[in-house]
N, C-alpha and C positions, 0 to 999 in steps of 0.2 A: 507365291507372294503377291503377287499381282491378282489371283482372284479373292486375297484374303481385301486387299486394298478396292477392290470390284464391288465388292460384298457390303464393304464400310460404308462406301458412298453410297448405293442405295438404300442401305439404310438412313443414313445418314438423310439423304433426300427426303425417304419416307418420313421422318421425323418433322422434318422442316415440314413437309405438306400439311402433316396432320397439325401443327403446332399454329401455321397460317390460316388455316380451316377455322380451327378452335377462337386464333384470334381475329375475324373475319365475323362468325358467330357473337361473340361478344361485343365486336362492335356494332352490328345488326342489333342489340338489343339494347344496346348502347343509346343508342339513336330513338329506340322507338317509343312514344307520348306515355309515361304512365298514367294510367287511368283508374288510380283506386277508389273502389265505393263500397259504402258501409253503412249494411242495415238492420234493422233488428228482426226481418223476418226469416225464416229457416230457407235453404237451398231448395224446398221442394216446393215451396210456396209461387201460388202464379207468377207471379213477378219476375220472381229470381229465376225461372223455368226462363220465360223469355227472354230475360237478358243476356243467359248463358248461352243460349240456341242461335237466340237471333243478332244481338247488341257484338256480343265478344268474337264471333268469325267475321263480323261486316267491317268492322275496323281494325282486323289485327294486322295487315298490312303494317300499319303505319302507327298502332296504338297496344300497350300490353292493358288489358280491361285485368282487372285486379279485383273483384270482388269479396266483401267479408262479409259473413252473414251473420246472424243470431246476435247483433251488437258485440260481437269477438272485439271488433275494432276500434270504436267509438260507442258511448252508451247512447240507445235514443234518447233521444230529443239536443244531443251533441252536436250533432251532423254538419249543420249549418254552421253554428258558428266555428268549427273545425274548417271547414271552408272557406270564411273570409280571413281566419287566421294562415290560411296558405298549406295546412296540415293535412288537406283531404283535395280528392279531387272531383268525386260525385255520390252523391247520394240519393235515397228516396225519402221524397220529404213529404207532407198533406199541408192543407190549407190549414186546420188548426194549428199547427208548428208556425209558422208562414202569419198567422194572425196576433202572433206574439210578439214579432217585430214590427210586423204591419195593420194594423187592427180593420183596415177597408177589407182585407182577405177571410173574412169572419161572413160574408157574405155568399162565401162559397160552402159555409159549413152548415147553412139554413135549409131548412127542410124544403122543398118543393123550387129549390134555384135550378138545379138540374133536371130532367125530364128523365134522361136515358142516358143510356153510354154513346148514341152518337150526337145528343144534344151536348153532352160535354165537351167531346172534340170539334164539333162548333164552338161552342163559346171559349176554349185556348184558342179556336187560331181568326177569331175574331178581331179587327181594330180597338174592341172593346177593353181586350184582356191588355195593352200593350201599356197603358198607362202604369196596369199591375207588374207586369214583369219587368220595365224597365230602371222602377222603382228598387223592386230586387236584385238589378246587377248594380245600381247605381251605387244602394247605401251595406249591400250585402255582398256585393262582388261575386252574386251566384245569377247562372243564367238557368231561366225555367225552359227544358227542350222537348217534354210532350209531356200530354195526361195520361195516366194507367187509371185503370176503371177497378173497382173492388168489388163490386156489387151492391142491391138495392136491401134498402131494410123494411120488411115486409111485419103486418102485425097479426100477431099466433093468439088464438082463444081458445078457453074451455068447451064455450057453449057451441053447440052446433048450429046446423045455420038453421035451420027448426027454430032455433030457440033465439038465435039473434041474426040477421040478415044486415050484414053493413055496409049500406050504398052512400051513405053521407059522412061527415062529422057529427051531426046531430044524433044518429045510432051509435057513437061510444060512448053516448050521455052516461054516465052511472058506472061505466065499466073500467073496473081496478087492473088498470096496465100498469105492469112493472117496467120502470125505464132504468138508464143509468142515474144515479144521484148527482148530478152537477146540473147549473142552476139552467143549463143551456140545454140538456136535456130534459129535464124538466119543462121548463116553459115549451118544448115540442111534443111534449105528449098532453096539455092543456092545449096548445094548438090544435093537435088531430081531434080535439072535442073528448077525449076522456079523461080520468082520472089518474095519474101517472104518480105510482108509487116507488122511492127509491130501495134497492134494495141492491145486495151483491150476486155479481153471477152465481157464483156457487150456489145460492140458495134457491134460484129460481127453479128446478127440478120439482123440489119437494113443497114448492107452495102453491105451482098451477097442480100437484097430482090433490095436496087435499085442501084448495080453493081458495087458500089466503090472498092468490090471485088472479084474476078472470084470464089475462092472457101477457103475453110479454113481445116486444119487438125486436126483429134479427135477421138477418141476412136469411135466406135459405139455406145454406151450407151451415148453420150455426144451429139451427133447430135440427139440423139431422147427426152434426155431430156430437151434442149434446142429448140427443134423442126425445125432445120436448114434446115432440111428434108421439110419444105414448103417455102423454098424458094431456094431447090435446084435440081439438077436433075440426078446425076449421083456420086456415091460412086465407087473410084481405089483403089482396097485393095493391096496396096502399103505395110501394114504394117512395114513401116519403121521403128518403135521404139518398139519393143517389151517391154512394162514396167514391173519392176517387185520393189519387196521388200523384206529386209530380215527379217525373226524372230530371235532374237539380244535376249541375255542373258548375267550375268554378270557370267564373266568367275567364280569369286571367291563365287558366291552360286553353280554353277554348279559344282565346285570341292569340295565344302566341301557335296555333293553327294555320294552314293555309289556308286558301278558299276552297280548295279543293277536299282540305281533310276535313272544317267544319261540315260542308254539306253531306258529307258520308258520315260524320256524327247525327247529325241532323235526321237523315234518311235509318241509318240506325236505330236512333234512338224511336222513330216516327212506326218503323216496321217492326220492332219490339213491342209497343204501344198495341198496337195492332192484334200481335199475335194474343196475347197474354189477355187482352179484350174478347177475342172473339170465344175465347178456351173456357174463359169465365160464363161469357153468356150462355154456350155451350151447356156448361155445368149448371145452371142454373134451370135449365130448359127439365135439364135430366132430374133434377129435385123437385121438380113438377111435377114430374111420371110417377117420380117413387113414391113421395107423400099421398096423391092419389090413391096409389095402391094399399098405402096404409090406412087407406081410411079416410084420411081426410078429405074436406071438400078445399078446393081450390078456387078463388073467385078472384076479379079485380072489380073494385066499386067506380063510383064517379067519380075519375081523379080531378076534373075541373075544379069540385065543390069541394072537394078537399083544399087543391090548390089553391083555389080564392081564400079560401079561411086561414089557410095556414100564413099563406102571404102578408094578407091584410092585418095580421095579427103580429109577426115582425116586424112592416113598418112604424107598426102602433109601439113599437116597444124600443127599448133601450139599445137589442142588440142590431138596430138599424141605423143606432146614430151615426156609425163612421164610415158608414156607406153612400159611394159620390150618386151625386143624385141622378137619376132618371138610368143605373148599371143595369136596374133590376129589370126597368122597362125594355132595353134592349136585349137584356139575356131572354127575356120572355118569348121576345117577338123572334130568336132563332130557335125556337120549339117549334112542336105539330101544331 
């Protein structure tokens, strides 16, 4: 009797332990910062690489990072205002998104504002940019916590460099680039000095192979996954558009934060930036190699005389107007 009574209560015990365990667990997660973000690019994509590697073990102490990819979550261009509605807690956002509430942030979408990916992470953690960001938690209640770099968009020709050598904007005189159809893309391919046809991705294949168009602009990763590289002959790393993205937080999870937890957001978010930048560049280097191999010539022209033209032909224009004055001058001067 007495070991039937022996037996009970360890068990009994055990029960109790695992039950305290269990609810000890729950309260630990109970406790810890949700952190959901929601975006429209796939899991494999740069971004989402870094954040998962680097972003989500740096803060799980004290934070559960919740990410949802492929817009499961929220549809793009939702994000933000998901966010100041209280419904989301981070996202990845671009200046074009960011220019729609804020139209000064359209200056980040201009072609030659950026130099590089570390001229970008210059101009964020600038005095310059604070005017920008503060404006964003003020009337958005989203805080901007670092730049993510996308890559440079590069211009792809038929002709070879035999037949056309591009060290100016004055050498795209006459030549039929295919751009995206919106009015801001457009006016950037009159900018770079050529002729800028609109037309849809899909069709760009079949009109550089039979010549409806001399050449079209695009990241390096975009001409090789699309294979535009076999029916062209020559990449000018013009990088006219340096792309980037921000990682976006809701100001009011970030402040009910200690000082301790935002700056390990901070530092997170800073070393995720990082990673995902340098992976990119990485790849980029290696689309060099390849395209070489396939033939192509690989070259970079005068970016000065690009830049001067392209510049001076924004401030000439309409999409300069809600731009504080002299931003440009000082994004300028933290370049090479």
């Amino acid at each position: 009797m007495s070991i039937k009574l022996a037996r009970r209560a360890v068990l009994a015990a055990g029960t109790a332990a695992v039950f305290a365990g269990a609810m000890g667990t729950a309260a630990m997660a109970q406790d810890l910062i949700q952190l959901r973000l929601s975006a429209p690019s796939s899991e494999t994509d740069q971004r989402a690489v870094a954040l998962l590697e680097k972003f989500g073990p740096a803060v799980a102490d004290f934070a559960s990072f919740e990410p949802s990819w492929n817009a499961t979550l929220f549809a793009q261009g939702t994000e933000l205002e998901a966010i100041a509605r209280g419904n989301l807690e981070m996202s990845i956002t671009s200046a074009q998104e960011l220019a729609v509430f804020f139209p000064e942030f359209s200056i980040f979408t201009a072609g030659y504002v950026h130099q590089d990916a570390a001229h970008q992470v210059a101009v964020f953690n600038d005095p310059l940019m604070d005017p920008f960001k503060q404006r964003v938690e003020d009337e958005l209640g989203v805080k901007l916590l670092t730049v993510m770099y996308l890559g440079r968009r590069q211009v792809n020709l038929r002709q070879t460099k035999d037949e056309l050598t591009v060290m100016t904007p004055a050498d795209l005189d006459g030549v039929n680039l295919r751009m995206p159809g919106t009015d801001a893309w457009q006016f950037l391919g009159r900018a770079l000095g050529a002729s800028p046809t609109p037309m849809a991705f899909t069709e760009v294949y079949t009109a550089l192979s039979t010549g409806a168009v001399d050449g079209q602009d695009n990241p390096l990763p975009t001409v090789v996954d699309a294979k535009f590289y076999e029916v062209t002959n020559q990449i000018v790393l013009t990088s006219h558009l340096v792309d980037l993205n921000y990682l976006a937080i809701s100001k009011e999870a970030f402040d009910s934060m200690t000082a301790e937890q935002q700056a390990a957001v901070q530092a997170a978010a800073d070393e995720a930036a990082e990673y995902g930048r340098q992976n990119q560049l990485a790849k980029e280097a290696e689309l060099v190699s390849f395209l070489q191999e396939q033939g192509l010539e690989v070259y970079e022209p005068d970016l000065a005389a690009f830049r001067n033209q392209v510049q001076s032909m924004y401030l000439e224009s309409e999409f300069a107007e809600t731009w504080p004055e002299g931003v440009l001058d000082q994004i300028n001067a933290l370049g090479n």
